[in-house]
N, C-alpha and C positions, 0 to 999 in steps of 0.2 A: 495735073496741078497738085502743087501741096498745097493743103486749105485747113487753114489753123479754123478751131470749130469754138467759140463760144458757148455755153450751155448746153454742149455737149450731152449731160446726164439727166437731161429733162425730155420729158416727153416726143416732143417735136426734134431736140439736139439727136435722140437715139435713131429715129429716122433717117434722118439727114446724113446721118455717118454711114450707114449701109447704102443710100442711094449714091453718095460719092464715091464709095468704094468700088457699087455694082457698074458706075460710071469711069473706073480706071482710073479715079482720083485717089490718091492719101490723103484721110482725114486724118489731121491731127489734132486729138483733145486736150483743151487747156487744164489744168488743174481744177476741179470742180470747189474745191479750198480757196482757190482762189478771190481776192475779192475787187470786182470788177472797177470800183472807185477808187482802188489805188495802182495810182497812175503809176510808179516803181514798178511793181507788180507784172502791169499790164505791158510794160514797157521791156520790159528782163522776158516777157517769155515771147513776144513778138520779135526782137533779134534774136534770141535764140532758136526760134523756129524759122524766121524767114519765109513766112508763106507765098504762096503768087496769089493767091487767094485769102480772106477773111470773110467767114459767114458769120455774123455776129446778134448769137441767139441770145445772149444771158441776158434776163428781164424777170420784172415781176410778174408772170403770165395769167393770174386769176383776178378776176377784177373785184373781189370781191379782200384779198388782200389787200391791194392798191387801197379801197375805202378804210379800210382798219387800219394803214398806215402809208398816207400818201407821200410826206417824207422821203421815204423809202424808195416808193415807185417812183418820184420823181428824178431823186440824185442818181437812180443804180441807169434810169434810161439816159440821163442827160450826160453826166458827170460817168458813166461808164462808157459809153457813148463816146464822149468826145475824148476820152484814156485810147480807147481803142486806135480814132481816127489819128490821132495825133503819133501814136506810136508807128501808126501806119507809113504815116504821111514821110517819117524821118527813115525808111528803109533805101537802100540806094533804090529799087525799083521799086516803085508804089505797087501797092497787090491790088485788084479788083476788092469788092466789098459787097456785102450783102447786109443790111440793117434789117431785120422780120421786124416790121410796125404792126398794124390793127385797123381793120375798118373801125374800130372806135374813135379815128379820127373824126369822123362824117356824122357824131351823137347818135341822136334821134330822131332818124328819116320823116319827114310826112308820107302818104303814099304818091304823090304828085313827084315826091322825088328821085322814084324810081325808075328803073336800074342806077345806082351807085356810079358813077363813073369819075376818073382820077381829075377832073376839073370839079366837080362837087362841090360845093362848101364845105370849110372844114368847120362842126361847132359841137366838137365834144366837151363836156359840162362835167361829166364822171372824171373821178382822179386818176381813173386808167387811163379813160382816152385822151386827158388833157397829157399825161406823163407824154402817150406816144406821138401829141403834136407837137412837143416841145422835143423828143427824139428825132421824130424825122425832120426838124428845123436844123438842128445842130448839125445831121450829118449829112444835107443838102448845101450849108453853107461849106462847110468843109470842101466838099466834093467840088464846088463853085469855084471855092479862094485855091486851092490848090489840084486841080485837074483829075481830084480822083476818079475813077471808072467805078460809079456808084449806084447801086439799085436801094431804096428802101420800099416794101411791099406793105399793103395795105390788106393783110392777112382777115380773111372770113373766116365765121368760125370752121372748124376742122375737128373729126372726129377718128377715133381709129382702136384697135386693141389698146390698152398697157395707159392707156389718159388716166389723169388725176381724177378721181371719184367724185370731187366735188362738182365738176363740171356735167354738164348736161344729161346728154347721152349716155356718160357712165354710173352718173345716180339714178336715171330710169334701169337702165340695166338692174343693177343692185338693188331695187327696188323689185322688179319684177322677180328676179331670183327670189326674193324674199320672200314673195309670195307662193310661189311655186312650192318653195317648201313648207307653207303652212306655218310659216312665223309671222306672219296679218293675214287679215283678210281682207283687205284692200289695199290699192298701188296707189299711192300718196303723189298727188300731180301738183303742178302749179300754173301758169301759163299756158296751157297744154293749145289754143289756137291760133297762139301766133305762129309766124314763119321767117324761118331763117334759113340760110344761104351755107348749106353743108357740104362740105367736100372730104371724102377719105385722105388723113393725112400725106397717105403713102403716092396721094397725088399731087399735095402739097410739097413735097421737098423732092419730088421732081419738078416742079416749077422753079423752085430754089435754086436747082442743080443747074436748070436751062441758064438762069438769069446770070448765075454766076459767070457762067460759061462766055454770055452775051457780054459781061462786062469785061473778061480778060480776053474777048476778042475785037474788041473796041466796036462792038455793034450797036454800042449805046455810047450816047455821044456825051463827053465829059462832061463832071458838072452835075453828074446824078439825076436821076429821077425814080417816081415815085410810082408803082404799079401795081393793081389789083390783083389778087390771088381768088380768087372766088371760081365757082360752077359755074353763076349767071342764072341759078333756078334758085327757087326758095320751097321749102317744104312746109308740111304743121308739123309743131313738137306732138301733136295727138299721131298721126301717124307714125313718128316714130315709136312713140310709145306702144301703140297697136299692135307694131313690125316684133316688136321685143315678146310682147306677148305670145305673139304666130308663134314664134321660134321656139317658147319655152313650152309651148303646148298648152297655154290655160288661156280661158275668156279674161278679156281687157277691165277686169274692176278697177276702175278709173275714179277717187275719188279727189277734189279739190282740196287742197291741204293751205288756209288761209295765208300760212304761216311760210309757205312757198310762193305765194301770190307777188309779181312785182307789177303796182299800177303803173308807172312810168316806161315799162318795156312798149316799144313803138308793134304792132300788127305786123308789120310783115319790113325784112331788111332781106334784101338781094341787092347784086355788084354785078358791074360790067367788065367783061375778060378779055372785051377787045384788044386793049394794048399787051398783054402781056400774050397771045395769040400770036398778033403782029410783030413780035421781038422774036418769041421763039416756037412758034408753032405749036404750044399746046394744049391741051385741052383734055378735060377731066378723064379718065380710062375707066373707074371703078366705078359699077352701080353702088347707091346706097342700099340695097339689097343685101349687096357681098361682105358690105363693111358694117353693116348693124349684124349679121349672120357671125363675122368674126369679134364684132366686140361682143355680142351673146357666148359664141366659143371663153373667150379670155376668161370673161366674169365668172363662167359656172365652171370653170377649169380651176377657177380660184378659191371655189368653196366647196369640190371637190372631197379635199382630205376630210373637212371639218364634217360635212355631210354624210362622210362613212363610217367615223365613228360610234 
């Protein structure tokens, strides 16, 4: 398939393009310039490419963003979004579609409401997660009113080399380097007991790849739907941070940094993998072991030069 690639140049888009490739697919990248809310734009490069496929990653992925400017998150997932579909919709053959949404659908779990599963309540309350129920509305109705072969997934968080630093796993990293070197003396935590639902990217957009696959083989019945990406396990942020320390070779000085603290973060958020299992048979490959060992590799490969100065 040719699969025109949305957000290509972000984190999760750079995956995604290798595992299509490794899959016998042409990825093809939209213009990273490009700007998703204009419907001309999104319109001019979708007949010009003619995909049989649309993975469509470009979003505001931090949620921490979203709160500083919800605006933003909202029109780029709604209003790009439906740029997208609409452009789709008008090719002589409708292409398969892939939308990456967010367990941030699902807010904040109680424990009674676990495992996650794609019937859940949806009561996200943050301007991310309302952004990505108001996305996956738009491109379910779409998929409804006009028969497109539509997946939008309900993405856990995901970790891997090369992420954005502000996120998780890669500020503990960068953190523990820090220390390693003897620039603190203690690894500044926040949250460190709750537990979340991690899965290495690179298993992530083999999911993607499957789904895709599932919709331009009509294994998924028009009309779209909406399907968990997750492990189905939950870990502690303390053990990862532990993990990072192992690796670097220093004891875990773990100190709580008030100013990293979020009272509102729920104890423990895990998802159920069943359906997306039962679409396409798959199921996580990579220990968290291999993928904390590689994002350790990335980080201190990246402070390498400065360090040998």
């Amino acid at each position: 398939m040719r699969v025109l690639v949305t957000g290509a140049s972000g984190f999760v888009g750079g995956w995604l393009t290798q595992e299509l490739t490794r899959g016998g697919h042409q990825a093809v990248a939209v213009d990273p310039a490009m700007d998703i809310r204009d419907a001309g734009a999104v319109n001019e490069a979708v007949l010009r490419i003619r995909p049989d496929a649309i993975a469509h990653l470009a979003a505001v992925s931090f949620s921490l963003d979203a709160r500083a400017d919800p605006g933003a998150a909202m029109t780029i997932a709604v209003v790009g979004t439906a740029n997208v579909l609409e452009a789709a919709r008008l090719l002589d053959e409708m292409p398969a579609v892939l939308v990456t949404g967010s367990s941030e659908v699902y807010g904040s779990p109680a424990p009674d409401d676990l495992p996650l599963c794609e019937d859940s309540p949806l009561r996200a309350q943050a301007p991310y997660g309302v952004s990505k129920v108001a996305q996956e509305s738009v491109a379910l109705a779409y998929a409804g009113r006009y028969g497109i072969g539509l997946v939008v997934t309900r993405s856990f968080n995901h970790i891997g080399p090369f992420q954005r630093p502000e996120f998780v796993v890669p500020a503990l990293a960068r953190r523990v380097l820090e220390f390693s070197l003897g620039t603190t003396d203690r690894i500044p935590v926040g949250n460190i007991d709750v537990r979340r639902d991690l899965t290495d990217v690179r298993d992530v957009v083999r999911a993607y790849r499957l789904l895709l696959e599932a919709c331009a083989s009509h294994r998924l019945a028009s009309g779209g739907a909406a399907v968990n990406v997750c492990s189905g396990q939950s870990v502690a942020i303390r053990w990862v941070a532990e993990e990072l320390c192992r690796l670097a070779g220093i004891e875990p000085r773990l100190q709580v940094d008030p100013g990293l603290v979020r009272d509102s973060d729920p104890a423990d958020i895990r998802g159920d993998s069943a359906l997306l299992e039962l679409i396409t048979g798959w199921r996580p490959e990579i220990p968290l072991d291999d993928t904390l060992r590689d994002v350790w590799s990335a980080t201190a490969a990246s402070a390498a030069p400065a360090s040998a100065q």
